[in-house]
C-alpha positions as CSV (number, residue, x, y, z in Angstrom):
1,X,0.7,-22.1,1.6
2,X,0.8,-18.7,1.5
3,X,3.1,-16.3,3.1
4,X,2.9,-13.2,1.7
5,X,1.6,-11.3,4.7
6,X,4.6,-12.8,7.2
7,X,7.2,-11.7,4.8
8,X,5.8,-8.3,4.5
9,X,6.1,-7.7,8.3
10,X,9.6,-9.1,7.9
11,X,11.0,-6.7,5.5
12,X,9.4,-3.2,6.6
13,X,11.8,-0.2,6.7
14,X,13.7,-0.2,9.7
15,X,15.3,2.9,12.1
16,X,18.7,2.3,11.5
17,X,18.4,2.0,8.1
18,X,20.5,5.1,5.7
19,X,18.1,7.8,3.9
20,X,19.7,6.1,0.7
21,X,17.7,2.8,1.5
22,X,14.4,4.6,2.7
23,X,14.4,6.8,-0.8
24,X,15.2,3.5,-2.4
25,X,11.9,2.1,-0.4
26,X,9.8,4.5,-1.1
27,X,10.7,4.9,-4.9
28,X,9.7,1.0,-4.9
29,X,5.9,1.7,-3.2
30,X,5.6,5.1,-5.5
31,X,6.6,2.7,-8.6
32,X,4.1,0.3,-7.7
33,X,1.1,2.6,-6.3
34,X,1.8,5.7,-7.6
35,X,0.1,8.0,-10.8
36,X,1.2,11.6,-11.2
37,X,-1.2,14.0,-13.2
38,X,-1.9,17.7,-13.0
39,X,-5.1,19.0,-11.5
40,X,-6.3,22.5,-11.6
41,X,-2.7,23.2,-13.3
42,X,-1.3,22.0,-10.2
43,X,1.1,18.4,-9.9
44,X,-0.6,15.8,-7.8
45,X,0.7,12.2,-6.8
46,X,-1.4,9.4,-5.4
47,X,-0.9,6.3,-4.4
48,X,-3.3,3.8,-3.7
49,X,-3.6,0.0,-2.7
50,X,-6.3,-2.9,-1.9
51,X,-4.0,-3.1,1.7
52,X,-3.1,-0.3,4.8
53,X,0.4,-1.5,5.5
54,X,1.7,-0.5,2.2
55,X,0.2,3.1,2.3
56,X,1.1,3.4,6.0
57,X,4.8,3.0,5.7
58,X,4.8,5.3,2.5
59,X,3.4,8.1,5.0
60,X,5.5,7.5,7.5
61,X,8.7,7.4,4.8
62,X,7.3,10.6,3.1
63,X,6.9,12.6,6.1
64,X,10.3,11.4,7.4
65,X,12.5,12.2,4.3
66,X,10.6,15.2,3.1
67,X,8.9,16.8,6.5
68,X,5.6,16.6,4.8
69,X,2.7,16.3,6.6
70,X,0.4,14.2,4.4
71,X,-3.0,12.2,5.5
72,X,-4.6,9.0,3.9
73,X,-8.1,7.8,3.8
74,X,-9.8,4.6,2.7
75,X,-12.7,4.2,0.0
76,X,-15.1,2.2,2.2
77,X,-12.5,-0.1,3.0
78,X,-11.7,-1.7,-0.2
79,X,-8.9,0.6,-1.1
80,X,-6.3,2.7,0.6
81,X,-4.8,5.7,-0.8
82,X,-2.8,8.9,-0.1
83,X,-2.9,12.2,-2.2
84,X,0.0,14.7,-2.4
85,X,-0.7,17.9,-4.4
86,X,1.3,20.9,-5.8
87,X,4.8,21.9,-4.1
88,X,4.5,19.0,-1.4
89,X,4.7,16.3,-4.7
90,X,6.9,17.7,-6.2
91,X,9.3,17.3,-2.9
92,X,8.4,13.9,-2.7
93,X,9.5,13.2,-6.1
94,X,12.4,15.3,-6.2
95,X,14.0,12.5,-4.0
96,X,14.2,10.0,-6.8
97,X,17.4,11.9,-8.7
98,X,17.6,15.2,-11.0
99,X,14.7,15.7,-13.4
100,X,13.0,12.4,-11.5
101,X,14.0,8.8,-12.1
102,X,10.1,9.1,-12.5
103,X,11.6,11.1,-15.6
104,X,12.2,7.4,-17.0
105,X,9.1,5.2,-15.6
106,X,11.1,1.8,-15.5
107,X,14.6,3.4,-14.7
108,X,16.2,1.9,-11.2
109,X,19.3,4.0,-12.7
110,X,19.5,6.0,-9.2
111,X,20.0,2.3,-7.7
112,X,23.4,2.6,-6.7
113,X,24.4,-0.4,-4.1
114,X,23.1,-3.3,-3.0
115,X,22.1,-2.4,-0.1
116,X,19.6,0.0,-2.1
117,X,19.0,-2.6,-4.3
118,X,17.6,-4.9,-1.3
119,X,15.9,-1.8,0.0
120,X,13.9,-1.2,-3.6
121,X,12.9,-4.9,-3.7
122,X,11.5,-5.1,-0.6
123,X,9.2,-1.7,-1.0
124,X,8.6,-3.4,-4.7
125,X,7.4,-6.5,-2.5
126,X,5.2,-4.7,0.1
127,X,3.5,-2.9,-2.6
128,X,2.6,-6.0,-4.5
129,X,4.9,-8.5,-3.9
130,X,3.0,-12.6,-3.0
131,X,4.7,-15.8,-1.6
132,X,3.8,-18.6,-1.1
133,X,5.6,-22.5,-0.3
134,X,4.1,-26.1,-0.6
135,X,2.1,-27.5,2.4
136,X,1.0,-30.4,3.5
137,X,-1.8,-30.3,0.9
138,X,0.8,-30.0,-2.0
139,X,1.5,-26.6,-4.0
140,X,5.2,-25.4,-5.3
141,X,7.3,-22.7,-4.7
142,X,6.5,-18.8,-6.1
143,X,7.7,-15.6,-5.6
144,X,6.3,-12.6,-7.6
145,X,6.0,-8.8,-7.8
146,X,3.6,-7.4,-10.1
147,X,4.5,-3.5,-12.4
148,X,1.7,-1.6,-14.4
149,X,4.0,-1.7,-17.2
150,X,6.5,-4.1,-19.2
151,X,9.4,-1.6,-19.3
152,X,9.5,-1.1,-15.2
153,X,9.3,-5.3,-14.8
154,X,11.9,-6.0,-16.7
155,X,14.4,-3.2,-15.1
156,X,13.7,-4.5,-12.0
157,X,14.0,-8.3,-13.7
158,X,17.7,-6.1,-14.9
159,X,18.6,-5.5,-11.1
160,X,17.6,-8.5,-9.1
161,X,20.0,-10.0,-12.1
162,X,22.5,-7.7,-10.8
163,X,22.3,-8.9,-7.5
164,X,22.8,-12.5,-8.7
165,X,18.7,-13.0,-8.1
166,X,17.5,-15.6,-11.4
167,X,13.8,-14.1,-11.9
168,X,11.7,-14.3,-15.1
169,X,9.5,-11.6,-16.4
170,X,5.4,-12.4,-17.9
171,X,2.6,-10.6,-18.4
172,X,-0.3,-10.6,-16.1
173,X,-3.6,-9.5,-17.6
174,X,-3.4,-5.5,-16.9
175,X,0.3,-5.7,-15.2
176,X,3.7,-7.8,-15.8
177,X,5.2,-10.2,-12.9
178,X,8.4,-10.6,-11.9
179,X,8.7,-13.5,-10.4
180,X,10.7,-17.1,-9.3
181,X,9.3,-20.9,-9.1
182,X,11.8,-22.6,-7.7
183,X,12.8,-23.4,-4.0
184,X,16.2,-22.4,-4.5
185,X,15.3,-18.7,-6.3
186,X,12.1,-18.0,-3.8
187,X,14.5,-18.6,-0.9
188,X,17.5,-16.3,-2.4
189,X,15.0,-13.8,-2.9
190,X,13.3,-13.8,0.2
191,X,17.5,-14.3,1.9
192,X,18.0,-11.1,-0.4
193,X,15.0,-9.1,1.4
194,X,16.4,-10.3,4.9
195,X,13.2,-12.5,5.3
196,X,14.7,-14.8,7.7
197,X,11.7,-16.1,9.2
198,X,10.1,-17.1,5.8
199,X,13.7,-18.2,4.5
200,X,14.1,-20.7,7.5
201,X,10.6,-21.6,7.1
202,X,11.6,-22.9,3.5
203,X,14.2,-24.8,4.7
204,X,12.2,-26.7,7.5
205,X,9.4,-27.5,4.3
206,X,11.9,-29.0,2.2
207,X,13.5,-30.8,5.2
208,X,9.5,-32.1,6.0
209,X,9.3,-33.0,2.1
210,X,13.2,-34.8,1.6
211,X,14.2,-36.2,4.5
212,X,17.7,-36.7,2.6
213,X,18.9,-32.9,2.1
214,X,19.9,-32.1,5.1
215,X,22.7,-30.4,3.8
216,X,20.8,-28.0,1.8
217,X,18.5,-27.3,4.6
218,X,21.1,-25.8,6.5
219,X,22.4,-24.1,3.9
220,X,19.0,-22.5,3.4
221,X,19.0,-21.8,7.2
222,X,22.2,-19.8,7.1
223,X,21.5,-17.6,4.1
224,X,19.5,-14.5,5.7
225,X,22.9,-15.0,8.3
226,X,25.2,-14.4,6.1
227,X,23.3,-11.9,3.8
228,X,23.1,-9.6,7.1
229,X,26.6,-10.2,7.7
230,X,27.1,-8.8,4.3
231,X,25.4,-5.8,4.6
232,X,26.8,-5.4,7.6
233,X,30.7,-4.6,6.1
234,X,29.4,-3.5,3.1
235,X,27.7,-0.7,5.8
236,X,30.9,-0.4,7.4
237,X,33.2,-0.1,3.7
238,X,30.9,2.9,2.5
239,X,31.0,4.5,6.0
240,X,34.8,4.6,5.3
241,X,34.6,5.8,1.6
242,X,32.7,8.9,3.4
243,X,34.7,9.6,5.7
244,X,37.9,9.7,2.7
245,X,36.0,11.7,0.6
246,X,35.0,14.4,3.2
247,X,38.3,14.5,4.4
248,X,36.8,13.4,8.1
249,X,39.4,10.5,8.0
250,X,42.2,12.1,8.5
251,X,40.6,13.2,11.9
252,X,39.8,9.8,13.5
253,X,42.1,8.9,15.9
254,X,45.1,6.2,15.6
255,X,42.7,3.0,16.7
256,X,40.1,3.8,14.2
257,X,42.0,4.1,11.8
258,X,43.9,1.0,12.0
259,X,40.8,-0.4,12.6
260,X,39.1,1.1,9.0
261,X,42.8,-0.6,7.3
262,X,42.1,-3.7,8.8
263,X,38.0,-3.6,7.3
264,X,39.1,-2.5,4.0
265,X,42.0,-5.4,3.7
266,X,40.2,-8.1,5.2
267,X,36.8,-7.6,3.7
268,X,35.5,-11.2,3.8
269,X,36.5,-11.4,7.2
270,X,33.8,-11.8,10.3
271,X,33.8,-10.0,13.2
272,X,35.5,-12.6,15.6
273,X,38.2,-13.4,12.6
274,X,38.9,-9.3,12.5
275,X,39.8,-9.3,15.8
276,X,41.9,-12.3,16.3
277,X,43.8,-10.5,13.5
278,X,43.8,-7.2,15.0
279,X,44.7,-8.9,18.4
280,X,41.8,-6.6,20.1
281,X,38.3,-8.2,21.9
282,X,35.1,-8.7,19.7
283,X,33.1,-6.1,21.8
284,X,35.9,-3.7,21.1
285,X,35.8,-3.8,17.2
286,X,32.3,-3.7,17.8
287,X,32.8,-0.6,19.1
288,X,35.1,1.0,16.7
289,X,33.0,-0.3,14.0
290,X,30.0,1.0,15.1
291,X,31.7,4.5,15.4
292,X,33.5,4.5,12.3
293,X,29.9,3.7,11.0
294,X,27.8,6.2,12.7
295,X,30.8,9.0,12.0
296,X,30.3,7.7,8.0
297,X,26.8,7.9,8.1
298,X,27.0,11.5,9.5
């Protein structure tokens, strides 16, 4: 069965997400869907693709983390593409580190945290990411996104291993997959993209299919939980490290800092367990929390 389209709907850039992230996004569709080539002695950048969704939300990234105004078109509706020329591409690409990590076509080296990481595999996976799960009539488990070339599969094949993700790397007529087979990988990788939906979907198949594992379906169930819960500190610990190294901390006030302390030394911790420690209510840490992060993010 296939389920490409439902995760791509799941894992689509969202507001609240750090300008980090969204360049990590965007590098992902620009890897993908991109060429660069010169023109009239001018730079130009294109990206094209067979669906709208993914040349949409580059648009809407572009003009959001560069102020560009930029239009795309369709070629009688079997392609969609966007065109940046001259000073406007090279903005665009100026985003992706020093010199470009389009410098180095396969380098993910300006991949810093996990959080970009997750944010780099899900624009890799909107740009030509598939999925699909078995159904009644039969079928296995697959995962797969497909590079133009060997060198850019296999450094993302490098960071998915980073991030504890087991994916294997093959060639694909013209492009090179990376991709997963089993029930356990496909559902850590769509867990790792925060495509809940599609993750507890797996978990209800295999429950369908083994009417014995009803311990790993709920396993399976809680794994796009946790991974947001995750993200969520790991959010709130770099919001912190900001705040050190701009020398804002020392301005908080006596109540958010205790309450950073108490993040940093009980990192595993969830929310309810922080504030039974901390002896303050759940909505209240909430509340610090969310400022300490906001203030980081600053």
């Amino acid at each position: 069965m296939n389920i490409t389209s439902e995760v791509k709907e799941q894992i689509l850039p969202k507001k609240e997400e750090s300008r980090a992230e969204k360049t990590a996004f965007l590098f992902a569709l620009v890897k993908c869907l991109g060429s660069v080539g010169i023109s009239g002695g001018k730079t130009f950048l294109e990206l094209e693709s067979k669906h709208n969704l993914p040349v949409i939300t580059a648009v809407g990234l572009i003009k959001e983390l560069t102020d560009i105004s930029v239009e795309y078109g369709s070629g009688g509706g079997k392609s969609y593409y966007v065109r940046i020329n001259g000073e406007d591409a090279g903005k665009v690409l100026s985003l992706f580190g020093e010199g470009g990590l389009f410098s180095t076509f396969g380098s993910t080296d300006g991949i810093k945290s996990r959080l970009q990481a997750q944010a780099y595999a899900r624009g890799a996976f909107l740009a030509s990411g598939s999925a699909y799960i078995p159904s009644e009539d039969g079928g296995g488990y697959h995962a797969e996104f497909l590079f133009f070339g060997e060198e850019a599969a296999k450094e993302f094949q490098k960071l998915l291993h980073r991030c504890a993700l087991n994916v294997q790397v093959a060639e694909k007529g013209s492009y090179f997959g990376v991709y997963a087979k089993s029930e356990n990988a496909v559902s850590d990788i769509l867990a790792f993209m925060g495509a809940s939906d599609s993750v507890m979907q797996i978990a209800d198949v295999s429950a369908m299919r083994e009417m014995n594992n009803s311990i790993n379906r709920a396993t399976n169930c809680t794994i796009a939980n946790i991974d947001k819960s995750q993200a969520t500190v790991i959010r709130q610990l770099e919001a912190i490290e900001r705040l050190k190294a701009s020398g804002e901390y020392e301005k908080l006030d006596d109540k958010l800092k205790e309450t950073c302390v108490a993040r940093e030394q009980y990192k595993d911790f969830t929310l309810e367990q922080l504030a039974a420690k901390m002896g303050i209510s759940k909505s209240g840490l909430n509340h610090r929390l969310a400022k300490i992060t906001s203030l980081g993010e600053k």
